[in-house]
MARRO-266260 format. One record per residue (C-alpha): residue number from 0; x, y, z. Coordinates in Angstrom, 3 decimals. Layout:
BEGIN
<site resi="NUM" px="X" py="Y" pz="Z"/>
...
***
This chain:
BEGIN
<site resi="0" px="27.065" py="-14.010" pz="-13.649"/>
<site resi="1" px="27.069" py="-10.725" pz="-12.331"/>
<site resi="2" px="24.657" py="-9.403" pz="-13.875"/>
<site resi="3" px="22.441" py="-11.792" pz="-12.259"/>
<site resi="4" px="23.544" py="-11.479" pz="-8.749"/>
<site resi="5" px="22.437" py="-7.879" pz="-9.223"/>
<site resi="6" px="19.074" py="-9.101" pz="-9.647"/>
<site resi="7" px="19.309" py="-11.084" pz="-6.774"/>
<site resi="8" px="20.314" py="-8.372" pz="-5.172"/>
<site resi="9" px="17.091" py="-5.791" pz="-6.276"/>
<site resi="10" px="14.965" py="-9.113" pz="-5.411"/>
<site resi="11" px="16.010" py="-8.664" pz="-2.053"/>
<site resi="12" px="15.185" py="-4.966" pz="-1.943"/>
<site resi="13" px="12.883" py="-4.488" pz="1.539"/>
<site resi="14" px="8.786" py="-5.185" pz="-0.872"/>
<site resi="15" px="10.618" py="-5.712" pz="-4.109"/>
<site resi="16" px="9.161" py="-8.726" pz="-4.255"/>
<site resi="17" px="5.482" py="-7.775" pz="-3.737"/>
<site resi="18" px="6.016" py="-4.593" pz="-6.378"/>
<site resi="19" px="7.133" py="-7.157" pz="-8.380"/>
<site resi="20" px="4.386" py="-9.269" pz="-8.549"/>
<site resi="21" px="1.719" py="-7.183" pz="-8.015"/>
<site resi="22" px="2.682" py="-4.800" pz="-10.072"/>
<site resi="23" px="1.940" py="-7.592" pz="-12.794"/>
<site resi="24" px="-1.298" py="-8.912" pz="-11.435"/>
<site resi="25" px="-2.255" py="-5.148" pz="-10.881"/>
<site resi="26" px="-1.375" py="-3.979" pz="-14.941"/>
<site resi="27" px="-3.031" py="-7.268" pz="-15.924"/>
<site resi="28" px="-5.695" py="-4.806" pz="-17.724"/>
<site resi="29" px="-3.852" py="-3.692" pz="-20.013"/>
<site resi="30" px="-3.429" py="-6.443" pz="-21.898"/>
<site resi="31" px="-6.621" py="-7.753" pz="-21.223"/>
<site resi="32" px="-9.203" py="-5.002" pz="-21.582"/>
<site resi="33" px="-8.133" py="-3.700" pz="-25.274"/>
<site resi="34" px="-8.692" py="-7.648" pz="-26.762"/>
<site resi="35" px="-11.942" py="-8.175" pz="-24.167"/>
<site resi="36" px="-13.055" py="-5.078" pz="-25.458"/>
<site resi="37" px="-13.109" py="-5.635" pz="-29.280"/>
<site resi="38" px="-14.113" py="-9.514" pz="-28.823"/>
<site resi="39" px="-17.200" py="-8.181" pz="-26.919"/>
<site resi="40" px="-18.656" py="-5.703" pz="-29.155"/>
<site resi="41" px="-18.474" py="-7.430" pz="-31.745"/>
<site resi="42" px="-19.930" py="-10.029" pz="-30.505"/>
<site resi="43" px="-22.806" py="-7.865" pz="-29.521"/>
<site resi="44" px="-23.139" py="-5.740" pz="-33.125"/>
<site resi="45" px="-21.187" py="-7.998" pz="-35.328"/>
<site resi="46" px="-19.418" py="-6.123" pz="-36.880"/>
<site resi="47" px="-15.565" py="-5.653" pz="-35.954"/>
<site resi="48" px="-15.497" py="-2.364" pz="-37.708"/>
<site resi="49" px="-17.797" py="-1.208" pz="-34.960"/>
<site resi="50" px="-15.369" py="-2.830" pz="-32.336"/>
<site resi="51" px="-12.687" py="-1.138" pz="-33.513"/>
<site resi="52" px="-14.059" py="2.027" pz="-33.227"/>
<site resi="53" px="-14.278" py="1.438" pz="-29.615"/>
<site resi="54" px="-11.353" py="-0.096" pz="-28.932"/>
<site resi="55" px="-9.943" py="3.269" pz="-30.171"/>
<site resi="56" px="-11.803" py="5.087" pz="-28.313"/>
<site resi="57" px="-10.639" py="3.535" pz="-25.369"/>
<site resi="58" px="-6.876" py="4.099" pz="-26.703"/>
<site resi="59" px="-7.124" py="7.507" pz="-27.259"/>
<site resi="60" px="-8.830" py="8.669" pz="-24.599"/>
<site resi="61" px="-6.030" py="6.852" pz="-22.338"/>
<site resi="62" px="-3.042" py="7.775" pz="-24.477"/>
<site resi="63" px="-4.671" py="11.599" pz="-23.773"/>
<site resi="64" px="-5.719" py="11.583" pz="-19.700"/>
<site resi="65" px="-2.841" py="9.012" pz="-18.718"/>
<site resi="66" px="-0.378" py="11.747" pz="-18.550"/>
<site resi="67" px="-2.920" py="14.023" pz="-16.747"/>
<site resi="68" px="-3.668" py="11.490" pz="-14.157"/>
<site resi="69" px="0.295" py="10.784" pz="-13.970"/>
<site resi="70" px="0.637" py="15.083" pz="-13.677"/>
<site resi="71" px="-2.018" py="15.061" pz="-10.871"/>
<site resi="72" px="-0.163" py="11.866" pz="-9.143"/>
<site resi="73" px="3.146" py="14.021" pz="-9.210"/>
<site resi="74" px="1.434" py="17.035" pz="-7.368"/>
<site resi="75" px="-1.013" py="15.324" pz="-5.006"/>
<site resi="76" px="1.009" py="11.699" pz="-4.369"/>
<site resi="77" px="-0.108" py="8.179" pz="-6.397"/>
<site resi="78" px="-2.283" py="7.144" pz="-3.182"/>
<site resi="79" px="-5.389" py="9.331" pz="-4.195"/>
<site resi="80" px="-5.676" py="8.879" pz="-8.344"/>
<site resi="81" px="-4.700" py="4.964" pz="-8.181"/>
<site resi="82" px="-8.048" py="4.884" pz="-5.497"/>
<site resi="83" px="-10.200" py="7.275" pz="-7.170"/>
<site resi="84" px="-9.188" py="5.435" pz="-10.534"/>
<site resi="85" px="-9.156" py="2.442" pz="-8.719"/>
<site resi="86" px="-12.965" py="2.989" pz="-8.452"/>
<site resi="87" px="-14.058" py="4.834" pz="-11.729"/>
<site resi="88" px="-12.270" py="2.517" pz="-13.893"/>
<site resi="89" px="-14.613" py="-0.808" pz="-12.898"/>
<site resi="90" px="-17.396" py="1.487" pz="-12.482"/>
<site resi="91" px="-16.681" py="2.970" pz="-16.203"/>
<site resi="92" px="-16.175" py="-1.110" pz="-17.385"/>
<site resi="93" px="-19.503" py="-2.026" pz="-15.966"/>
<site resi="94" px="-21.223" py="0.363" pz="-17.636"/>
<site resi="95" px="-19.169" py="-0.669" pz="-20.868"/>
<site resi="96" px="-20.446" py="-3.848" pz="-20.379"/>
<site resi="97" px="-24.161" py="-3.131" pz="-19.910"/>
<site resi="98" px="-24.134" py="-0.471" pz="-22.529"/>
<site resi="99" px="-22.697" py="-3.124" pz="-24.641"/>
<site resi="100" px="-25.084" py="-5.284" pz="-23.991"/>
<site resi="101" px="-27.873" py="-3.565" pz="-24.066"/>
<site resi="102" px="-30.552" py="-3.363" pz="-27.153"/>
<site resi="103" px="-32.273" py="-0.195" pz="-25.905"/>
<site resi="104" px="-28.875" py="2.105" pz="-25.907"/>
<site resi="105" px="-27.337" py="3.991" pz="-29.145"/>
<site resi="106" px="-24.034" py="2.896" pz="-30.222"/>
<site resi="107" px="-22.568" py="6.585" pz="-29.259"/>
<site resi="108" px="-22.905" py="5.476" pz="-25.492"/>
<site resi="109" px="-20.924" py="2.162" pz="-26.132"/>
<site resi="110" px="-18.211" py="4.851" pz="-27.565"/>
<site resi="111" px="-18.637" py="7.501" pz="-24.725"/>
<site resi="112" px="-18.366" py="4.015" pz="-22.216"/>
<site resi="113" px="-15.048" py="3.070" pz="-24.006"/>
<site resi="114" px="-13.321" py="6.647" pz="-23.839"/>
<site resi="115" px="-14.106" py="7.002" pz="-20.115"/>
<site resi="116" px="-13.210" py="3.028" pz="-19.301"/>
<site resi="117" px="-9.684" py="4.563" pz="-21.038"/>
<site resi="118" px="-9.969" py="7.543" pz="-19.578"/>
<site resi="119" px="-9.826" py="6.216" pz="-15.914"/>
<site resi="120" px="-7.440" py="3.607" pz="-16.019"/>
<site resi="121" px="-5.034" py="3.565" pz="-13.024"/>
<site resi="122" px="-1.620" py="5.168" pz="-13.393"/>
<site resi="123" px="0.088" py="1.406" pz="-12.174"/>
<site resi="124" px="3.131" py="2.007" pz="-14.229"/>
<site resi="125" px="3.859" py="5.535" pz="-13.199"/>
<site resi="126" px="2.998" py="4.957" pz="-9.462"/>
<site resi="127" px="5.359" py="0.976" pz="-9.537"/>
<site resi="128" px="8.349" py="2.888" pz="-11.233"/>
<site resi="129" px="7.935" py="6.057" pz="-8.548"/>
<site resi="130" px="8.383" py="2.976" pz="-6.144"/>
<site resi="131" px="11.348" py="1.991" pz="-7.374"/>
<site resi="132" px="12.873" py="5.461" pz="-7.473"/>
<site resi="133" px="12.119" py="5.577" pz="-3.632"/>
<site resi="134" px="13.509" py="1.869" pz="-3.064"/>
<site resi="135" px="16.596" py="2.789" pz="-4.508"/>
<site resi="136" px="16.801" py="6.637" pz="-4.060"/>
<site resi="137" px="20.369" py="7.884" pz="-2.543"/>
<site resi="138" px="19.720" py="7.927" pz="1.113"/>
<site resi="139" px="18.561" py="4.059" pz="1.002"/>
<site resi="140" px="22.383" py="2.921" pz="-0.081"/>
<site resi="141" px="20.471" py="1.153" pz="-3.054"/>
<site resi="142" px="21.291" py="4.071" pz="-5.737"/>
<site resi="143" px="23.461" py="1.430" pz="-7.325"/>
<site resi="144" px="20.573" py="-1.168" pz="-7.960"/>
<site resi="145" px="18.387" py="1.359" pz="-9.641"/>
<site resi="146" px="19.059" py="1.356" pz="-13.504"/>
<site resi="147" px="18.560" py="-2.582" pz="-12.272"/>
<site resi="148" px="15.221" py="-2.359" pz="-10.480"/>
<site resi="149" px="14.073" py="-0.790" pz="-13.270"/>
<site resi="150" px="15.070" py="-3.235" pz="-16.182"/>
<site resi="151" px="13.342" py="-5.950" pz="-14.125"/>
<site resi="152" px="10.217" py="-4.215" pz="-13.620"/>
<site resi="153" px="9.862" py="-3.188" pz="-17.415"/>
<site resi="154" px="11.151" py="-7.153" pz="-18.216"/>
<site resi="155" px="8.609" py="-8.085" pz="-16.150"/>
<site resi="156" px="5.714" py="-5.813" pz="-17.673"/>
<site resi="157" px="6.634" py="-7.246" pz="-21.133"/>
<site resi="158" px="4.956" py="-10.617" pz="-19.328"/>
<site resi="159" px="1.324" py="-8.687" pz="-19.163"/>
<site resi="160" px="1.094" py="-8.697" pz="-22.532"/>
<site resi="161" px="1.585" py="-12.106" pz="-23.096"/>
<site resi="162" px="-0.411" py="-13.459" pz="-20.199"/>
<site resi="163" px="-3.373" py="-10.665" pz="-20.741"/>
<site resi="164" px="-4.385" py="-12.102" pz="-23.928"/>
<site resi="165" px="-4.033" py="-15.619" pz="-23.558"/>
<site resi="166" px="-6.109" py="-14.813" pz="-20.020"/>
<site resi="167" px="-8.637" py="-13.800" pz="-22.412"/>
<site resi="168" px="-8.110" py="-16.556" pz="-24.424"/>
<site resi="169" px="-8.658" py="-18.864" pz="-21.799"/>
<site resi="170" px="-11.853" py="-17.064" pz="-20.733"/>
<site resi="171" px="-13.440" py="-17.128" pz="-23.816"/>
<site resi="172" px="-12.544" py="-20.834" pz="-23.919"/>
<site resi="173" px="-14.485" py="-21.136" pz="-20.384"/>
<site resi="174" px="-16.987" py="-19.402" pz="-21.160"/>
<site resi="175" px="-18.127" py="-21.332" pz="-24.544"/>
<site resi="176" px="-17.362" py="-23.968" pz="-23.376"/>
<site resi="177" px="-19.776" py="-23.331" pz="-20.749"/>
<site resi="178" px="-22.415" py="-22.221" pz="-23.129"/>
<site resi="179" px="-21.892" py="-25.817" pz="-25.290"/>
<site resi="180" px="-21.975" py="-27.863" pz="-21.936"/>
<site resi="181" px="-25.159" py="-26.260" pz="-21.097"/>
<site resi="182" px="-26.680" py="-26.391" pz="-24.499"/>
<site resi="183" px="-26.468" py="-30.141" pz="-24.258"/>
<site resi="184" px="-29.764" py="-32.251" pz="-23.939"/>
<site resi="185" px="-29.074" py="-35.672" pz="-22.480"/>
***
């Protein structure tokens, strides 16, 4: 029972509540984007070799900037890279999306779209646990609730990759069923 009264106790935490819960709404994407990814190129070439292929380039390119964008937060403060990737990454999905799409564009710039979508995705988790560390540093009196904070916020994240792909999931059944409904001649 105590062990839950301390998480009563980091719920209470002056904006735990909001870094809670936004901080799963915000990382959403990452369970999302990976499965969107792969169920929309191959939709569009047919092939799920092909999708793979970007899907990993999306991977790799973020397993290889993340901690560069995390470096740069640590100099310069989260505030500017989770804007400026706040921007590029949609930006770098729309254009993933059209290139996708698209009959008149090579395959390579459905790739180079997927590395830079990876590329630019917002360092959430970095800048939510930074958060914590300042919600509970020393001077606050909260040191004690720390090692706490943090087990609820990576708990918590385990929940984006549960609800990401059955958000997909439930898009995909919107969407065709959508297509069906409007397919129908009465």
């Amino acid at each position: 029972m105590l062990g839950l009264r301390r998480y009563l106790d980091v719920w209470q935490v002056p904006g735990a509540p909001t870094l809670l819960i936004t901080g799963i709404i915000g990382r959403l994407g990452i369970g999302m984007t990976p499965l969107a990814l792969l169920l929309v190129v191959e939709e569009v070439t047919g092939r799920y070799s092909l999708a793979a292929l970007a899907g990993g380039c999306y991977a790799l390119s973020g397993a290889a900037l993340s901690p560069v964008a995390g470096r740069i937060a640590d100099r310069i403060g989260p505030t500017p890279v989770l804007l400026g990737t706040g921007v590029a990454h949609p930006l770098a999905l729309i254009g993933l999306l059209w290139s996708a799409r698209s009959d008149a564009v090579p395959f390579t710039l459905v790739l180079l779209a997927a590395a830079l979508a990876g590329a630019t995705y917002p360092p959430m988790t970095a800048a939510i646990r930074g958060a914590w560390n300042d919600l509970t540093s020393v001077d606050t009196g909260r040191y004690h609730l720390r090692n706490t904070a943090l087990a609820a916020e990576t708990t918590l994240f385990e929940v984006v990759f549960v609800l990401g792909p059955l958000l997909v999931a439930g898009f995909v059944l919107a969407a065709d069923a959508g297509r069906r409904s409007s397919a129908r001649r009465w």
